[in-house]
C-alpha positions in Angstrom: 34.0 0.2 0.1 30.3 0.6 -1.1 29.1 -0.7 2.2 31.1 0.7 4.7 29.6 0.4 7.8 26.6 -1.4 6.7 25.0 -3.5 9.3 23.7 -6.8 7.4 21.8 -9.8 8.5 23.0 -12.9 6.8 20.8 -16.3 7.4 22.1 -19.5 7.0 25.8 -18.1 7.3 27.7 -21.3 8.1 28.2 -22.4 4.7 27.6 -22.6 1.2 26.0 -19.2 -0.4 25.4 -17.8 3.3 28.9 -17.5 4.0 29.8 -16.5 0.5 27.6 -13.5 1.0 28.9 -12.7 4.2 32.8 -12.9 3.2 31.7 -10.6 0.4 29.5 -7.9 2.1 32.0 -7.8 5.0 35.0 -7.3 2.7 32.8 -4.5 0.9 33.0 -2.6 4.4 29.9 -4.2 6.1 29.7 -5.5 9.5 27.4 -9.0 10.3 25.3 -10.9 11.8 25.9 -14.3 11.3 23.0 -16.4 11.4 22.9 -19.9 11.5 20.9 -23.2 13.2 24.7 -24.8 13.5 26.6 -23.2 16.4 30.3 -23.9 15.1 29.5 -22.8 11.6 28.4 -19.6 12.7 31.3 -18.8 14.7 33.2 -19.8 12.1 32.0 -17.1 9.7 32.0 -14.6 12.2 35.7 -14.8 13.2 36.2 -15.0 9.2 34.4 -11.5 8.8 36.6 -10.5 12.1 39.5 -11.0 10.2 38.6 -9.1 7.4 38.7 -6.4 9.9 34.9 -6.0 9.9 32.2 -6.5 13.2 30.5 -9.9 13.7 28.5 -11.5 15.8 27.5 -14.8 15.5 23.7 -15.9 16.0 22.4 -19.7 16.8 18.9 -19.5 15.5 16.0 -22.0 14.1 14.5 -19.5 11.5 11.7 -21.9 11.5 10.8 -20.4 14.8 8.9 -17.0 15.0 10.2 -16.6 18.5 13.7 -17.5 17.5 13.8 -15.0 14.7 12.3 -12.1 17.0 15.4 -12.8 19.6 17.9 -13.1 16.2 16.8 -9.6 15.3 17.1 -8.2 18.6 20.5 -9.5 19.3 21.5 -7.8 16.2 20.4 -4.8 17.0 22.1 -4.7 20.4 25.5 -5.8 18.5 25.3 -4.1 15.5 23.4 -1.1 16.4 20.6 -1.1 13.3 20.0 -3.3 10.5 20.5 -1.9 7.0 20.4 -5.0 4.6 18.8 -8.9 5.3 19.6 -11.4 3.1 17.0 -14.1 3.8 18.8 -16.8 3.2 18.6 -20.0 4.8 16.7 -23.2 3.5 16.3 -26.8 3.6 15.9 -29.3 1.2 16.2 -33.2 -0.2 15.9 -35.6 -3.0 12.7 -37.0 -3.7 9.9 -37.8 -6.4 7.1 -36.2 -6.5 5.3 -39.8 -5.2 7.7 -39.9 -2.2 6.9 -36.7 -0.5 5.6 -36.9 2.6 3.4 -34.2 4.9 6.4 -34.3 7.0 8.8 -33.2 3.9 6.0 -30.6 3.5 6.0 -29.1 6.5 9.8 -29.4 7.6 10.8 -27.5 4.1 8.0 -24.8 4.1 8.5 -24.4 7.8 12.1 -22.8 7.0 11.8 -22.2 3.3 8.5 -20.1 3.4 7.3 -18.9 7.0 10.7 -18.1 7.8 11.8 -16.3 5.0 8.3 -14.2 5.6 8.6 -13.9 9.1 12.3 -12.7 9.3 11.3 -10.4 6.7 8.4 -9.3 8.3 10.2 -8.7 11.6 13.0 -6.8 10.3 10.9 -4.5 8.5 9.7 -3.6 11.8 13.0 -2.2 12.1 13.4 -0.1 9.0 10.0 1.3 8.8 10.9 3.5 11.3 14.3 4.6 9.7 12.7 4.7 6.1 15.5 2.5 4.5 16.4 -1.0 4.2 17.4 -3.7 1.7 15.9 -7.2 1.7 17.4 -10.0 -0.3 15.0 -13.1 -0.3 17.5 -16.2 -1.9 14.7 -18.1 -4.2 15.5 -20.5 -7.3 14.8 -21.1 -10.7 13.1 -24.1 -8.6 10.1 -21.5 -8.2 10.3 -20.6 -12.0 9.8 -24.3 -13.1 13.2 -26.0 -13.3 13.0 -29.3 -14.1 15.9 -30.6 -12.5 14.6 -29.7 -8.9 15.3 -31.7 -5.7 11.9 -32.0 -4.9 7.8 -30.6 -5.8 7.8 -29.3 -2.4 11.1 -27.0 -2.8 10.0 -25.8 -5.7 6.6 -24.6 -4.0 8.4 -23.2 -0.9 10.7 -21.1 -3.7 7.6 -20.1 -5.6 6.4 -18.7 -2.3 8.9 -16.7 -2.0 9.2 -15.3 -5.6 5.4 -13.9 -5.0 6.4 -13.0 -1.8 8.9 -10.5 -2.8 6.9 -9.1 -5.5 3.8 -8.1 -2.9 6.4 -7.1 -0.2 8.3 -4.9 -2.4 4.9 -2.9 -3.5 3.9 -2.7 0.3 7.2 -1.4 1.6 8.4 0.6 -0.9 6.5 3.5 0.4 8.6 3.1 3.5 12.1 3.2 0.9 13.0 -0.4 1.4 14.1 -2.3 -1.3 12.8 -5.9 -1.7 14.4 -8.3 -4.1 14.9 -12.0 -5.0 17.7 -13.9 -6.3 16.9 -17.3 -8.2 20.1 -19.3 -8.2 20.7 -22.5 -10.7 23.1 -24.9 -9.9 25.0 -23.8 -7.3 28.2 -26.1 -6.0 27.6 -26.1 -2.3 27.4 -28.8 0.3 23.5 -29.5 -0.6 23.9 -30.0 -4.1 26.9 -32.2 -3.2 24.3 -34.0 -1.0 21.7 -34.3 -4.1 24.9 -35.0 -6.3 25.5 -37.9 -4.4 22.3 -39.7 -4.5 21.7 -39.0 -8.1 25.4 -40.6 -8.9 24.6 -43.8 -6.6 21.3 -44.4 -8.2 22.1 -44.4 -11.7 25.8 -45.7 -10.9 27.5 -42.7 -12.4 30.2 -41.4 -10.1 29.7 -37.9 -8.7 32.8 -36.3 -11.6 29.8 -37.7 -14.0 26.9 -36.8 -12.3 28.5 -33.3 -12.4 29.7 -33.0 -15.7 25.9 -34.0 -16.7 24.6 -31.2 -14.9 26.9 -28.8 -16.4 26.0 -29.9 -19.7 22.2 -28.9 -19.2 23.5 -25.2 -18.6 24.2 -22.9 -21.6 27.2 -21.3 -20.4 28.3 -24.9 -19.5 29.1 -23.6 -16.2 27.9 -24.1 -12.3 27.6 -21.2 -10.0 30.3 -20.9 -7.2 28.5 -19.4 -3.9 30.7 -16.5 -4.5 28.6 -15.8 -8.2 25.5 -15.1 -5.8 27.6 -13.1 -3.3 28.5 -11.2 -6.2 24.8 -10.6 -7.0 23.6 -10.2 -3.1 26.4 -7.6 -3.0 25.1 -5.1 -5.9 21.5 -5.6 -4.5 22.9 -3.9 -1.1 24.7 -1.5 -2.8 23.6 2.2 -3.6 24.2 1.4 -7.2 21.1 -0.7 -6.9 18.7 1.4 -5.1 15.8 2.3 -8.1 16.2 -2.2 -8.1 12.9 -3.9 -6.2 10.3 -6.2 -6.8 12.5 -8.3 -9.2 13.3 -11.8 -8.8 16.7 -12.2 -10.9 18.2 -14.9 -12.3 22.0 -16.3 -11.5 21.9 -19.6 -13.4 24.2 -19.3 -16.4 20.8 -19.4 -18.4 19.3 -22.3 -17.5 15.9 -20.8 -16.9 15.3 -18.2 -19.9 12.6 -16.1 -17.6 
C-alpha cells in the first residue's frame, strides 16, 4: 500500500481519467476527495472509494470559480484532515476548426482548463507550504506539445498553459519539497473522446468502430489509452518511488508525440 493514508484531491472525479485515478489511488491505501461539477457522479465515485474500504468525500465544485475552489479545499481539509497529493484534473473541451472558434469557446475552455488548474493549484499549495510536502499532478496533453489530431486550437492553448505552468511552479515550490508534475495523455477512450468520436464518424460517414480503428492506426503501439493507463501513471507520481520526479511533463500516448 504505497499510499496508505494519503489524503488526495482528485478534480473532475465523476468519470473518465478522474475516476480512474481515484479507484487507483484509493485502492493503493489513499483516502479522497472527490471533486466534480456533476453532483451524482461525484457521489458515485466516492461510495466506489468507500467500498474499497478507503475515506471519501464527495465535493460539487465549478473549478472555474476561484471562490468555489477555495470552499473545495477547505471542505477537504475538514474531511480528510490535510492534503498530501492534487491531481488537477478536470477540463472541458469540443470539436471545432480553428475558423469556428469563438471568444465564447475561448473563454469557457481556458476558464476551467487554465485558471483553474492554476488556481487550485495555487490554493492548495497554501496548504503544503506550511507542512513542507505535497505532490501536484497537473493532467495536460500532447494537445500542448503539438498534436495534430486535437479537438480544437483553443484546447491545445489551454494544455500548453499548463505544460509551462508546471515547469515554473515546480522551480518555485520545490524549495518548499513539493513535487509538481504533468501528465500529457494521447488518446484516451473516455466519454469526451466518445463525444469527439462521434462527430468525426457522422461528418465523414464512417461509423464510430471506423472512426476508432483510424485513430488507433495513427498510434505506434496501435493502441488507445484506457483511463486506468493514466491512473497508472498519476499513481507512481504520488508515490515515494517518485519523489526526486518534478517539473516534467510526461507523456502516456503509446508514442504518438515523440517529445
Amino acid at each position: 500500500m504505497l499510499l496508505q493514508d494519503q489524503k488526495v484531491i482528485v478534480t473532475g472525479a465523476g468519470r473518465g481519467i478522474g475516476k480512474a485515478a481515484a479507484l487507483k489511488l484509493a485502492a493503493a491505501g489513499a483516502d479522497i476527495a472527490a471533486v466534480d461539477i456533476n453532483a451524482n457522479t461525484a457521489v458515485e465515485t466516492a461510495a466506489a472509494v468507500q467500498a474499497l474500504g478507503r475515506r471519501a468525500v464527495a465535493i460539487t465544485a465549478d473549478l472555474g470559480s476561484v471562490a468555489e475552489i477555495d470552499r473545495m479545499v477547505s471542505e477537504t481539509v475538514k474531511a480528510l484532515g490535510r492534503i498530501d497529493t492534487l491531481v488537477n484534473n478536470a477540463g472541458v473541451t469540443r470539436r471545432a476548426y480553428i475558423m469556428d472558434l469563438t471568444e465564447e469557446d475561448w473563454d469557457k475552455i481556458h476558464r476551467v482548463n487554465a485558471k483553474g488548474v492554476f488556481f487550485c493549484l495555487q490554493r492548495v499549495a497554501r496548504e503544503m507550504i506550511p507542512r513542507r510536502e505535497g505532490r501536484i499532478i497537473n493532467i495536460a496533453s500532447v494537445a500542448g506539445k503539438g498534436f495534430e489530431g486535437t479537438s480544437n486550437a483553443i484546447y491545445a492553448a489551454s494544455k500548453g498553459a499548463v505544460i509551462s505552468l508546471t515547469k515554473t511552479a515546480a522551480q518555485q515550490l520545490g524549495p518548499h519539497n513539493i513535487n509538481v508534475n504533468a501528465i500529457c495523455p494521447g488518446i484516451v477512450m473516455t466519454a469526451m473522446v466518445a463525444d469527439i468520436l462521434k462527430i468525426d464518424a457522422a461528418k465523414t460517414g464512417m461509423s464510430i468502430e471506423e472512426m476508432t480503428q483510424r485513430f488507433t492506426a495513427t498510434i505506434p503501439i496501435r493502441r488507445a489509452n484506457q483511463p486506468e493507463d493514466i491512473a497508472d501513471m498519476i499513481a507512481f507520481l504520488a508515490s515515494p518511488a517518485a519523489r526526486n520526479v518534478s517539473g516534467q511533463c510526461i507523456n502516456v500516448d503509446g508514442g504518438l508525440v515523440p517529445h
